[in-house]
C-alpha positions, 0 to 999 in steps of 0.5 A, a space after each residue: 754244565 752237561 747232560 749226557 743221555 744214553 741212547 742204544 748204547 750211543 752217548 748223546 751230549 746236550 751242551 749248555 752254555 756258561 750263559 744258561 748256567 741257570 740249574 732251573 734250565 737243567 731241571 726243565 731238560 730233565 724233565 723233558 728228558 724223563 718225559 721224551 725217553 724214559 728209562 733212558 740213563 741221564 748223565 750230569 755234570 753238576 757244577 757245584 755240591 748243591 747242583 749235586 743234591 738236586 740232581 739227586 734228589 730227582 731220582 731220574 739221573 742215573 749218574 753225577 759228578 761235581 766238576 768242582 770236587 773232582 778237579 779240586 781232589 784231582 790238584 790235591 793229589 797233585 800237590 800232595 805228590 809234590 811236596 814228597 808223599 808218594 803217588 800211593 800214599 796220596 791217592 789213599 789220602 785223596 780217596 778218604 776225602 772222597 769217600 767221606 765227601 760221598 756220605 756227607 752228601 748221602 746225609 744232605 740229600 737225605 736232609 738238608 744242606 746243614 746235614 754232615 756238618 760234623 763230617 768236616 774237618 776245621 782247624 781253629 786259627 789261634 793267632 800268636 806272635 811271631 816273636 816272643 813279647 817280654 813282659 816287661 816291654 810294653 807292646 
């Protein structure tokens, strides 16, 4: 996870060890944050969606991203290129997905974490035998 504040148009990392991935010690360098520069734009690296729903719920972030979607978006395009579809045709794909992540995380922020949930695509798994079974056979 990172924060990035914006100073004078100087872009100003604060790193946070993998050790300290606890997001109470984000919100609280936040808060310190919004306290020491407000109006200062505060960029975050959120490490998951509901990190994600935190941060802006806030109100004082003024830029997020899930280092988990975009990664995973950025490998889907990738497959999707590799098994035959054009480089076009995926980034439509891919910029579906997106946008529809983008309103379920609008209606969670707005609720709660359940919010959406008609937004997601599921496939039922019905199992099948791999080979035809004879009536008469017993299994």
């Amino acid at each position: 996870t990172a924060v990035y504040l914006v100073l004078a148009a100087v872009p100003i990392l604060v790193w946070i060890p993998k050790s300290w991935l606890a997001l109470d010690i984000v919100a609280r360098i936040l808060d310190l944050t919004s306290h020491m520069a407000p109006g200062v734009p505060v960029m975050v690296r959120a490490h998951d969606r509901e990190h994600s729903i935190d941060l802006l719920r806030r109100g004082d972030v003024a830029f997020q991203i899930r280092e988990t979607l975009e990664s995973a978006l950025l490998l889907g395009r990738e497959a999707l290129v590799s098994l035959g579809l054009e480089r076009q045709s995926a980034d439509i794909v891919i910029d579906r997905i997106r946008q529809l992540d983008r309103e379920r995380l609008d209606e969670q922020v707005s609720g709660d974490l359940h919010s959406g949930r008609d937004r997601l695509h599921t496939n039922t798994i019905r199992p099948e035998p791999l080979t035809a079974v004879d009536a008469d056979h017993d299994a």
